[in-house]
VOKOL-125636 format. One line per field, with one value per atom (N, C-alpha, C, O): x negated, y, z; residue in one letter; residue number from 0. Coordinates in pm, whole numbers. Last residue first. Example, Ala and Ser with C-alpha at 12.3 -4.5 7.8 and 13.67 -1.06 7.14 Angstrom:
X: -1285_-1367_-1290_-1341_-1319_-1230_-1320_-1424 $
Y: -225_-106_3_114_-569_-450_-330_-332 $
Z: 708_714_787_804_780_780_780_846 $
residu: s_s_s_s_a_a_a_a $
num: 1_1_1_1_0_0_0_0 $
# end
This chain:
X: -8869_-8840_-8975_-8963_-8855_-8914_-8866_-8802_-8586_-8766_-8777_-8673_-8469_-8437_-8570_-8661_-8226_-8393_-8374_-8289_-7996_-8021_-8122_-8131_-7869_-7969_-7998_-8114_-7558_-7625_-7711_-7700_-7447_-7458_-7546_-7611_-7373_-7283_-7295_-7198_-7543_-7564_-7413_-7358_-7353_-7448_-7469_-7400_-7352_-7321_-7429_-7552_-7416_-7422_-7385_-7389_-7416_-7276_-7274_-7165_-7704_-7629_-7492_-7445_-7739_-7799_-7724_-7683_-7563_-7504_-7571_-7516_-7719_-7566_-7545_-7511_-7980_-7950_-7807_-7776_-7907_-7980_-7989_-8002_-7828_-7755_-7819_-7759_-8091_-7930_-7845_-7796_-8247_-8269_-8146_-8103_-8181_-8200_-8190_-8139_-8226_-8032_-8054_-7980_-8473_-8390_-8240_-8176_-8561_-8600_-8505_-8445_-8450_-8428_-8486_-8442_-8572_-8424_-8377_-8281_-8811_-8809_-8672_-8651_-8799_-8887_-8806_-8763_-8732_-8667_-8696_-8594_-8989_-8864_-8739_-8658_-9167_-9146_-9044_-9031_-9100_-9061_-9087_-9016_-9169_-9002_-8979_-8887_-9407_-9367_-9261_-9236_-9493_-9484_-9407_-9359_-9712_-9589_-9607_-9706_-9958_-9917_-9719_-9629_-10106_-10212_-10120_-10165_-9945_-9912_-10030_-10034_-9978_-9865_-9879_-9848_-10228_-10213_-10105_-10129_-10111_-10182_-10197_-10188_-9926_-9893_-9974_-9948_-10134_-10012_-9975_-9986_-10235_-10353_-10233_-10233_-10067_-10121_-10164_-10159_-9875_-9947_-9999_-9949_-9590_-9602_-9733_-9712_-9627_-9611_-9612_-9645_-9481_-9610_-9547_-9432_-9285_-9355_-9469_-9553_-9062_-9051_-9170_-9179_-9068_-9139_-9170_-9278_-8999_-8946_-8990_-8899_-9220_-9107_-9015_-8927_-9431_-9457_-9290_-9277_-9296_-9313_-9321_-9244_-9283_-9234_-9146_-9058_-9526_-9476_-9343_-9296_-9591_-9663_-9572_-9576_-9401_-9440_-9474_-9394_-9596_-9444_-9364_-9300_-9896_-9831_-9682_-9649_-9808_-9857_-9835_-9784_-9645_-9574_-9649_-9598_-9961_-9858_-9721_-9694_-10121_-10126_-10023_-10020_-9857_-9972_-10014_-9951_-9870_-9816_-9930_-10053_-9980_-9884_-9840_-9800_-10173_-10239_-10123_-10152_-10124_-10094_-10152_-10172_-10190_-10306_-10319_-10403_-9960_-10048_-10218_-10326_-9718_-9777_-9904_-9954_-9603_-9746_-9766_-9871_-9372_-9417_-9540_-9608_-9338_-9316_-9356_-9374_-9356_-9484_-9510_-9620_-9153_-9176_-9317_-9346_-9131_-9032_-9058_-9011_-9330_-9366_-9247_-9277_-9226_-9340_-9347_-9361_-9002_-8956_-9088_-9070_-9075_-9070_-9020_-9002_-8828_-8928_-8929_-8821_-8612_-8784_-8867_-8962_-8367_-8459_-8600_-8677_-8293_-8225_-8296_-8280_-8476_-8458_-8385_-8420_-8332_-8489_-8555_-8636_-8101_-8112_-8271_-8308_-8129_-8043_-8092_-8109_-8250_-8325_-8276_-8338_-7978_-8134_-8242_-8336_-7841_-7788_-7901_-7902_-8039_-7966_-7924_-7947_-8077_-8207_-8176_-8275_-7859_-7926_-7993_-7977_-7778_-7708_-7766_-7739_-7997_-7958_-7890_-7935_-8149_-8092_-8053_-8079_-8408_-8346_-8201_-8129_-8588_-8465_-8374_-8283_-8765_-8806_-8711_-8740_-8563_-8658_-8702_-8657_-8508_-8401_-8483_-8452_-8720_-8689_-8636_-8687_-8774_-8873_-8855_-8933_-8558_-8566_-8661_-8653_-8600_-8471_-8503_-8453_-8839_-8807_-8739_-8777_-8721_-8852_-8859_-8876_-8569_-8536_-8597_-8543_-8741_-8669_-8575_-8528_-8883_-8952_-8811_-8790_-8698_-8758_-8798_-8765_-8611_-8539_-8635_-8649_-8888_-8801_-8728_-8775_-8780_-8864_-8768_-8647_-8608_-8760_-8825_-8922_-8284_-8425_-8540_-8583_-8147_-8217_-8363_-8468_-7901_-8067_-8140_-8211_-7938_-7893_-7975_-8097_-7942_-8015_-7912_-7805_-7910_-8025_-8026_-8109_-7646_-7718_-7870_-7944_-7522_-7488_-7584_-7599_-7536_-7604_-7595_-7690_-7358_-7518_-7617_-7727_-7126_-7169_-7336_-7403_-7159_-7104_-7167_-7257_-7106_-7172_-7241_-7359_-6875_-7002_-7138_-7247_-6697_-6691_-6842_-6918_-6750_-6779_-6786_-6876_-6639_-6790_-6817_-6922_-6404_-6446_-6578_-6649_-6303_-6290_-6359_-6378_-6371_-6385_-6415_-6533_-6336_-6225_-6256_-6205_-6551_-6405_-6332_-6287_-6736_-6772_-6615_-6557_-6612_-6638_-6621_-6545_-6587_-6479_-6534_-6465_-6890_-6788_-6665_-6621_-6997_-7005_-6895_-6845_-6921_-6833_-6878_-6803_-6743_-6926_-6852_-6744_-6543_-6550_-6680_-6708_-6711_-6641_-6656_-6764_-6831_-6764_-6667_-6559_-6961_-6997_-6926_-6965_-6836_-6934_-7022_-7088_-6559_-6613_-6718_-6734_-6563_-6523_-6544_-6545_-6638_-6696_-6656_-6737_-6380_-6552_-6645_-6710_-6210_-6165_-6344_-6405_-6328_-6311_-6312_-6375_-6278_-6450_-6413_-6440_-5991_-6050_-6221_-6254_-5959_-5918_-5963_-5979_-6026_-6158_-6115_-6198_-5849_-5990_-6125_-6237_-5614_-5611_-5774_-5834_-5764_-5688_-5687_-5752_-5633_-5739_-5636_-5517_-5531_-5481_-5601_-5672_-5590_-5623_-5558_-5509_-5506_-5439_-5479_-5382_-5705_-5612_-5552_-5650_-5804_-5710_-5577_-5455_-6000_-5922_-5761_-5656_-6191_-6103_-5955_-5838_-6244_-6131_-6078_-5956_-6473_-6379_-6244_-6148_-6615_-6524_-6447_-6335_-6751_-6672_-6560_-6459_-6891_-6795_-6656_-6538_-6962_-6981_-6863_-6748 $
Y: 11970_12025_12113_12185_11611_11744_11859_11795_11391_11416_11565_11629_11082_11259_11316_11285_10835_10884_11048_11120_10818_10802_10832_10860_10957_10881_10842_10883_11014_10946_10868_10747_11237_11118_11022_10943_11473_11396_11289_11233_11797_11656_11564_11590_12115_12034_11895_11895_12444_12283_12182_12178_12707_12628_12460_12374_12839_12812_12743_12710_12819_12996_12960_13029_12545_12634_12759_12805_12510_12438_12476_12461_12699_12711_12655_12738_12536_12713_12765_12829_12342_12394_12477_12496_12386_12302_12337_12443_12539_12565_12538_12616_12310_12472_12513_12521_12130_12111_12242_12254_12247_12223_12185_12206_12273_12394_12428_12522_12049_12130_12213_12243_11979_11889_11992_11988_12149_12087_12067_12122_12033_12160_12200_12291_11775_11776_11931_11949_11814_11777_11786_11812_11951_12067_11937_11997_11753_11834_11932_12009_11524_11525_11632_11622_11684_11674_11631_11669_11681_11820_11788_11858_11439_11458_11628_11682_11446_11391_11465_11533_11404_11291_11314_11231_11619_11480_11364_11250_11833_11755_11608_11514_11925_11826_11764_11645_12045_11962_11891_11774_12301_12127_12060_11955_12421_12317_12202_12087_12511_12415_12339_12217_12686_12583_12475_12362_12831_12767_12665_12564_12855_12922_12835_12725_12962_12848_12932_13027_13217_13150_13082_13046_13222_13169_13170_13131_13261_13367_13352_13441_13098_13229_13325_13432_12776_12902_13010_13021_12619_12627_12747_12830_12619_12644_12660_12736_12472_12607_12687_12809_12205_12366_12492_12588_12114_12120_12287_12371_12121_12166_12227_12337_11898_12028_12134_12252_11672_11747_11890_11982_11603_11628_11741_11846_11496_11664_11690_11796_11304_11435_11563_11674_11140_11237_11358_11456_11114_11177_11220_11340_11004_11101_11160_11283_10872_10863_10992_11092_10910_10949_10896_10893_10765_10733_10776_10702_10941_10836_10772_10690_11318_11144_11070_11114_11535_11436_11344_11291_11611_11605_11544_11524_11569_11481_11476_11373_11615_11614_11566_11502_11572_11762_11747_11848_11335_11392_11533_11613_11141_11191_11290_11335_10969_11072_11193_11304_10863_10997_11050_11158_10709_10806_10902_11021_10559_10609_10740_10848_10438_10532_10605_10701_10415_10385_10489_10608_10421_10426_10425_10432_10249_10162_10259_10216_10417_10393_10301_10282_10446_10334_10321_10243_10634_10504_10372_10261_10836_10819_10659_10591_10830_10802_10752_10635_10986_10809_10740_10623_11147_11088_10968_10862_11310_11236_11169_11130_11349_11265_11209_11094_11465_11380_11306_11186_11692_11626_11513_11445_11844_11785_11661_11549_11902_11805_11748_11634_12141_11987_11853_11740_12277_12232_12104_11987_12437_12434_12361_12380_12448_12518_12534_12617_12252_12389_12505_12625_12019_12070_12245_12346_12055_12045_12100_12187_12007_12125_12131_12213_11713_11828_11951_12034_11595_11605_11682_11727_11615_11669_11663_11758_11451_11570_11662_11749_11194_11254_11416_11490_11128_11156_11218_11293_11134_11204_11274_11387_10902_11037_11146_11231_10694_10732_10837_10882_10729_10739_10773_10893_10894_10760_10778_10830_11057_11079_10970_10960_11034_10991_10977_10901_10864_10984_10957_10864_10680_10699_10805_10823_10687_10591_10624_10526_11044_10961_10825_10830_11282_11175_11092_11062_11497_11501_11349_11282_11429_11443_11419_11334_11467_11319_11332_11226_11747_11671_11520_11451_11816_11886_11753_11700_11755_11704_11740_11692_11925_11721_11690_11606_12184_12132_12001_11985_12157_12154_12136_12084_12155_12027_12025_11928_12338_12226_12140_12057_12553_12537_12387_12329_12469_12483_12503_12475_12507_12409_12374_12256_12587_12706_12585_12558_12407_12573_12654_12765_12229_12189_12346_12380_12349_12380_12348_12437_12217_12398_12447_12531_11964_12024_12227_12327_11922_11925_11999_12072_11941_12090_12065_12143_11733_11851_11962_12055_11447_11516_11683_11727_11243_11321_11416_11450_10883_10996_11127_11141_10676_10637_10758_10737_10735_10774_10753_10806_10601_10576_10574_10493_10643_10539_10491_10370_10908_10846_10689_10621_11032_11031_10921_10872_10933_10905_10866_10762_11083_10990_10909_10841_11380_11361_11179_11129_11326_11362_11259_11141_11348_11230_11232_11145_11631_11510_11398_11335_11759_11760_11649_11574_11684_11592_11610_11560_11804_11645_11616_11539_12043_12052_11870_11818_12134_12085_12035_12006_12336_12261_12238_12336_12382_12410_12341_12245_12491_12447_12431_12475_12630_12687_12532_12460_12508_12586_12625_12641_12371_12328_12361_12296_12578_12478_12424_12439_12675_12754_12692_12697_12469_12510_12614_12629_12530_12402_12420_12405_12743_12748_12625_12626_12698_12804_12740_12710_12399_12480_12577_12535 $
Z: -5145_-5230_-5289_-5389_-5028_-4999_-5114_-5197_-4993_-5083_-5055_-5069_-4874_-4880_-4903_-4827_-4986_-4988_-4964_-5017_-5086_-4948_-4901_-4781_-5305_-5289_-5152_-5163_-5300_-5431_-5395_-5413_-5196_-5117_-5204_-5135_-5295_-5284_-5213_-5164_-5246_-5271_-5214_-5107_-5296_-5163_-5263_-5364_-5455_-5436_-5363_-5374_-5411_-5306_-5331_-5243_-5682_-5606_-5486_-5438_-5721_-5684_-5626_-5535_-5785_-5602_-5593_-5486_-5995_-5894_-5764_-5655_-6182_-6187_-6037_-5953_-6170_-6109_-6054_-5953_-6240_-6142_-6072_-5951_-6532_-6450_-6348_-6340_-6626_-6621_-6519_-6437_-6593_-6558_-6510_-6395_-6807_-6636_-6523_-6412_-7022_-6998_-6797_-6701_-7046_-7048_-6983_-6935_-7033_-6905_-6901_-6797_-7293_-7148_-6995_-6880_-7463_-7445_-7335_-7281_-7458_-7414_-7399_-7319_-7505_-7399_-7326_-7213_-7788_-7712_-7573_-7508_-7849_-7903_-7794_-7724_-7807_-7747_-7779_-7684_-8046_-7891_-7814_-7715_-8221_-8228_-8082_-8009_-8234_-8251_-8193_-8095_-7991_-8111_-8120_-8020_-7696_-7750_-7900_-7928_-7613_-7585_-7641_-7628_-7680_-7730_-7666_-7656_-7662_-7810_-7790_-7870_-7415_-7479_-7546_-7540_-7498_-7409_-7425_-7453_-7646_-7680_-7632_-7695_-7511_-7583_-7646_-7681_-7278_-7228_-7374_-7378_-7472_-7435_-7379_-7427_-7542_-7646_-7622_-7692_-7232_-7298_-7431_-7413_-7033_-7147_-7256_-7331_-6792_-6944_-6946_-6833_-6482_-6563_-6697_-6717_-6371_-6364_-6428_-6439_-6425_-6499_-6485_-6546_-6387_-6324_-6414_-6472_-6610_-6470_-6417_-6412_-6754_-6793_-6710_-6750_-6574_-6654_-6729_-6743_-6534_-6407_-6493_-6490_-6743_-6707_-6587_-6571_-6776_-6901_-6844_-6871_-6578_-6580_-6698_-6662_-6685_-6556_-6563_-6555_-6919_-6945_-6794_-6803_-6799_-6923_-6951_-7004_-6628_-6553_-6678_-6665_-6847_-6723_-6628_-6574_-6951_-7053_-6934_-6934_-6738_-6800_-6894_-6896_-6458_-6604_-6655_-6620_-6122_-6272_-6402_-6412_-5915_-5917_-6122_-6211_-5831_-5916_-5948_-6036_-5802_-5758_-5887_-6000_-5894_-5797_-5731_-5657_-6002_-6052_-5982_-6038_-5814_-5924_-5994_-6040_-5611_-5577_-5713_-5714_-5599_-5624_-5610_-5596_-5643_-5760_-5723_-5815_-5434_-5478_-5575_-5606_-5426_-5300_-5363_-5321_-5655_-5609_-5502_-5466_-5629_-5747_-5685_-5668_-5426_-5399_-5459_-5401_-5529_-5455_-5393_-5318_-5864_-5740_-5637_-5664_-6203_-6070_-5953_-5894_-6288_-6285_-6202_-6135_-6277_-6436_-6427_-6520_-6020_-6145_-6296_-6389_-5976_-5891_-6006_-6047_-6155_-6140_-6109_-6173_-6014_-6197_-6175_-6182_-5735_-5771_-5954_-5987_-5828_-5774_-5765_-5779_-5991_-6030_-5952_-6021_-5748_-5803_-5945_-5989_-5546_-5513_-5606_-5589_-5683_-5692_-5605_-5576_-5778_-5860_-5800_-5847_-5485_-5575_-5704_-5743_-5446_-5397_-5458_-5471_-5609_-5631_-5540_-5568_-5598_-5492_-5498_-5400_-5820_-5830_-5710_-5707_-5802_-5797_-5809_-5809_-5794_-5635_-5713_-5660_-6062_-5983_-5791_-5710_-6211_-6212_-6118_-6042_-6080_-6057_-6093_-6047_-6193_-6036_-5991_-5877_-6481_-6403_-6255_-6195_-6484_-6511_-6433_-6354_-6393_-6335_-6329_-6232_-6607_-6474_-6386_-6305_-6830_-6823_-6703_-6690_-6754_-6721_-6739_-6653_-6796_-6704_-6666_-6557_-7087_-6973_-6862_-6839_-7299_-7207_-7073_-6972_-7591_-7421_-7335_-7314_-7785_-7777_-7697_-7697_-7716_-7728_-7719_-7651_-7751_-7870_-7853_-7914_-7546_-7560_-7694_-7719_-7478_-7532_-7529_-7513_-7302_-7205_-7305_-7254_-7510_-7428_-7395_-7458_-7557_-7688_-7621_-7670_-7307_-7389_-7512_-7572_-7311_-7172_-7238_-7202_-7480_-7477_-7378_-7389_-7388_-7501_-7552_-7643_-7158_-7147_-7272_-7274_-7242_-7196_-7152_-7119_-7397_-7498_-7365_-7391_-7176_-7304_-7342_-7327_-7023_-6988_-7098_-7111_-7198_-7205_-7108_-7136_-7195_-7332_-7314_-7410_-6956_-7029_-7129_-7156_-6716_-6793_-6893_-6918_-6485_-6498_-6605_-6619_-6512_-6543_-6585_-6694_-6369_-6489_-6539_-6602_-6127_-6114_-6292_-6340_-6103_-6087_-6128_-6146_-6188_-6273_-6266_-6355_-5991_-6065_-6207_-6288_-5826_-5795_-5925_-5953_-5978_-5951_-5899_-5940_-5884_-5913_-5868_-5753_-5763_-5775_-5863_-5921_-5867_-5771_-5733_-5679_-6115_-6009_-5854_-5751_-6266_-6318_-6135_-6069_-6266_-6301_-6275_-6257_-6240_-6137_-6135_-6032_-6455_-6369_-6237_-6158_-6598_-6620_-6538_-6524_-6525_-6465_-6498_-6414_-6559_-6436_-6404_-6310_-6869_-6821_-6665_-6643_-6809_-6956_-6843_-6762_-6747_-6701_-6720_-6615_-6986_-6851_-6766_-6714_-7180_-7167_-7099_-7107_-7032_-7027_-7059_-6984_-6847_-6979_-6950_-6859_-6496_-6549_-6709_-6715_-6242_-6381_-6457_-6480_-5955_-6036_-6133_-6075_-5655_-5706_-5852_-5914_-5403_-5513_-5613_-5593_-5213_-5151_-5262_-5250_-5339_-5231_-5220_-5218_-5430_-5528_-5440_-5475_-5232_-5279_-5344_-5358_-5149_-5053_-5113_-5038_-5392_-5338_-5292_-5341_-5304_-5433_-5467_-5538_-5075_-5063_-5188_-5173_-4930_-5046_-5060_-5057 $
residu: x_x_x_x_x_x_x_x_x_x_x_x_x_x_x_x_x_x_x_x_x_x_x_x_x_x_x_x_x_x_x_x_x_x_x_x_x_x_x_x_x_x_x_x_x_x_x_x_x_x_x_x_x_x_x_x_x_x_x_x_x_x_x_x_x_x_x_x_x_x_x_x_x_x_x_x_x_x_x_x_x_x_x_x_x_x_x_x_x_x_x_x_x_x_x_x_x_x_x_x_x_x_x_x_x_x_x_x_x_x_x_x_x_x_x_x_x_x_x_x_x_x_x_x_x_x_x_x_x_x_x_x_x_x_x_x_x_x_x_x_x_x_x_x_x_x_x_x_x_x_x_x_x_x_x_x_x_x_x_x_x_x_x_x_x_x_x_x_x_x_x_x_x_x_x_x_x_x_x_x_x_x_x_x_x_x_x_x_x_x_x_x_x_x_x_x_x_x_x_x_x_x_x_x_x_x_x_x_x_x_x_x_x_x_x_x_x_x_x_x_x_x_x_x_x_x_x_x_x_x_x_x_x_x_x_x_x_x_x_x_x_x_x_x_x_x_x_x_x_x_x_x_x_x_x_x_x_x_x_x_x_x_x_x_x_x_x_x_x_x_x_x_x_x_x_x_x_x_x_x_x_x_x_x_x_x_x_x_x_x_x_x_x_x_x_x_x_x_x_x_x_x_x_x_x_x_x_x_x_x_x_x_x_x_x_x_x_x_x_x_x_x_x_x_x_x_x_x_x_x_x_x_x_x_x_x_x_x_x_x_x_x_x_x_x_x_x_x_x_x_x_x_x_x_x_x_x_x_x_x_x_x_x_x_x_x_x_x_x_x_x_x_x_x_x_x_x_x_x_x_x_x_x_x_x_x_x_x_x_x_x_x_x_x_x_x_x_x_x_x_x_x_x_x_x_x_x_x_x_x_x_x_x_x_x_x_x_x_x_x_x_x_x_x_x_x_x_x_x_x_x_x_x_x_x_x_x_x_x_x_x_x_x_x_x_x_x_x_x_x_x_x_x_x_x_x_x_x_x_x_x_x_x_x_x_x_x_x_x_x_x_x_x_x_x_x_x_x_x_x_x_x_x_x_x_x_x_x_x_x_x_x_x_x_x_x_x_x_x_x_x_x_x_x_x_x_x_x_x_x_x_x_x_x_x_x_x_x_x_x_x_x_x_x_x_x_x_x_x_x_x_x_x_x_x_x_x_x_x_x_x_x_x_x_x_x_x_x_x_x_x_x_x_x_x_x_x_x_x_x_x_x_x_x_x_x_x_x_x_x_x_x_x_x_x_x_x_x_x_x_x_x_x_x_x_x_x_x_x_x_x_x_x_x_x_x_x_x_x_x_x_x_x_x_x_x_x_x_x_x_x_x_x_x_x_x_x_x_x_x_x_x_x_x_x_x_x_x_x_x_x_x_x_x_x_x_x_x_x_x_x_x_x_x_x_x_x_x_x_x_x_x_x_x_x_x_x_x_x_x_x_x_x_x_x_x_x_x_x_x_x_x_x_x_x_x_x_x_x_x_x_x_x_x_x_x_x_x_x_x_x_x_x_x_x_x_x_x_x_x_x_x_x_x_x_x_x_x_x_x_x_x_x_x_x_x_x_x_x_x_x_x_x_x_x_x_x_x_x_x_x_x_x_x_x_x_x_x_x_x_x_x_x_x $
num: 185_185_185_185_184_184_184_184_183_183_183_183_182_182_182_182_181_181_181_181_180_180_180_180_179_179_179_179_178_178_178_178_177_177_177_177_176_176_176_176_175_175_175_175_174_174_174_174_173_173_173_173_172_172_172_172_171_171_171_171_170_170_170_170_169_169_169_169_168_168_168_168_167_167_167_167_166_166_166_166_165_165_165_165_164_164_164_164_163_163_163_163_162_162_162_162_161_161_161_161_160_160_160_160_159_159_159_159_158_158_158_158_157_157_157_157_156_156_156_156_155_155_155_155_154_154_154_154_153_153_153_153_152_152_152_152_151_151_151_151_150_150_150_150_149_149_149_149_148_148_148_148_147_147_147_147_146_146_146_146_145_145_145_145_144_144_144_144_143_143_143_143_142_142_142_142_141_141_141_141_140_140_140_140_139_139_139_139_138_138_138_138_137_137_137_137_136_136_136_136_135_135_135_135_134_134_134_134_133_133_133_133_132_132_132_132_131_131_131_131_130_130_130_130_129_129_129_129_128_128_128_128_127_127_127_127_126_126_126_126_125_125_125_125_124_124_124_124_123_123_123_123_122_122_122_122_121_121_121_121_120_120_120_120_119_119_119_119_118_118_118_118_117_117_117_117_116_116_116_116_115_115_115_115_114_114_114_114_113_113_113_113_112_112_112_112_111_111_111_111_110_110_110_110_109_109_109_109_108_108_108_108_107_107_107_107_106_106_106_106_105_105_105_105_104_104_104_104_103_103_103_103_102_102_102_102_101_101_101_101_100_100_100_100_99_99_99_99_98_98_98_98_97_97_97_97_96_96_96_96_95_95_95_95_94_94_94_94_93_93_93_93_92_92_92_92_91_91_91_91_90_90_90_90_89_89_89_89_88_88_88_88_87_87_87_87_86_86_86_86_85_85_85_85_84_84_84_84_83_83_83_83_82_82_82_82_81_81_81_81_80_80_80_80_79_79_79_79_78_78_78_78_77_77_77_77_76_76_76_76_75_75_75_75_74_74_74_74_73_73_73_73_72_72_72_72_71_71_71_71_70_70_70_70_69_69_69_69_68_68_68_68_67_67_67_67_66_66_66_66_65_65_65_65_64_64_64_64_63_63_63_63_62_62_62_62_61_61_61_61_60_60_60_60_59_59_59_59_58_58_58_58_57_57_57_57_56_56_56_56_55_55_55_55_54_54_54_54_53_53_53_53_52_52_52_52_51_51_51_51_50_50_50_50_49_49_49_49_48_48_48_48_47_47_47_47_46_46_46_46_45_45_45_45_44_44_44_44_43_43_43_43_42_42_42_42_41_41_41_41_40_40_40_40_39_39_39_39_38_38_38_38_37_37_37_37_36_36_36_36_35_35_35_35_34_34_34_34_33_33_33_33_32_32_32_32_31_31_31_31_30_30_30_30_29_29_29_29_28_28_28_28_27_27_27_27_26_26_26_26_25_25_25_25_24_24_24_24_23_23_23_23_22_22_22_22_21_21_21_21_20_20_20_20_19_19_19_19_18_18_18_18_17_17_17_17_16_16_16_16_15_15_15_15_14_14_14_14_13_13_13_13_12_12_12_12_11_11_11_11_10_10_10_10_9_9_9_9_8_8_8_8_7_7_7_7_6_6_6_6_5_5_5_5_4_4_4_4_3_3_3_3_2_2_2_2_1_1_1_1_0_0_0_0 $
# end
């Protein structure tokens, strides 16, 4: 990864509570996540970013862990996101699903693998993902026969901050860390 590779070279100062994040990560993840080290250099939006990303995948949210992973790994492939779809496909795996349903996730909608309410969280999904389709009236009702007003304004949260993160970490080339060992089509 180019943007790594300068981290390297340059010498960065990190504030004490990107430090605080970093040692986290390292906890959690056995290591420092690299978009961290990137998002790290611009302190003040990493914070609110961490804290955006802790509000989304809280245990309280309405949309169950699971799918939520599901999510993130299907913007993350339509984004070209490697590192995403490495370190959610590890989450995905750790949340109860199969490694079937993850092989099966760009096929979802004609896998028998998804329920109906992940095949509408999915699809909602893409449609929002793919700048070239609307999000049309008919897409939201379809939602709504399986989530609530409030779960979709979260639903729509979650694609949004996925997006982001996605885009941010394929335009900088960040590669996968090693996470899943499984390697899934994009």
């Amino acid at each position: 990864m180019i943007m790594t590779n300068k981290l390297k070279e340059k010498k960065i100062r990190y504030p004490w509570y990107v430090k605080l994040f970093f040692w986290k990560q390292k906890r959690r993840y056995g290591q420092v996540l690299e978009p961290a080290k990137l998002w790290g250099r611009t302190p003040k939006v990493f914070s609110a970013l961490a804290l955006l990303y802790g509000a989304l995948d809280r245990k309280s949210s309405p949309i169950e862990p699971s799918l939520r992973s599901l999510i993130t790994v299907r913007v993350s492939q339509i984004n070209w996101c490697k590192f995403c779809v490495d370190i959610n496909s590890m989450m995905v795996l750790k949340r109860g699903n199969s490694e079937s349903k993850l092989a099966d996730l760009a096929q979802f909608a004609t896998s028998p693998l998804f329920t109906e309410r992940e095949k509408a969280a999915l699809d909602y999904a893409e449609k929002v993902t793919f700048s070239d389709i609307p999000v049309s009236a008919d897409d939201r009702e379809k939602l709504s026969n399986y989530f609530t007003e409030d779960e979709i304004i979260e639903l729509t949260g979650l694609i949004a901050f996925q997006n982001m993160s996605s885009k941010f970490n394929a335009a900088l080339d960040v590669q996968s860390q090693g996470f899943c060992e499984l390697s899934y089509k994009f």
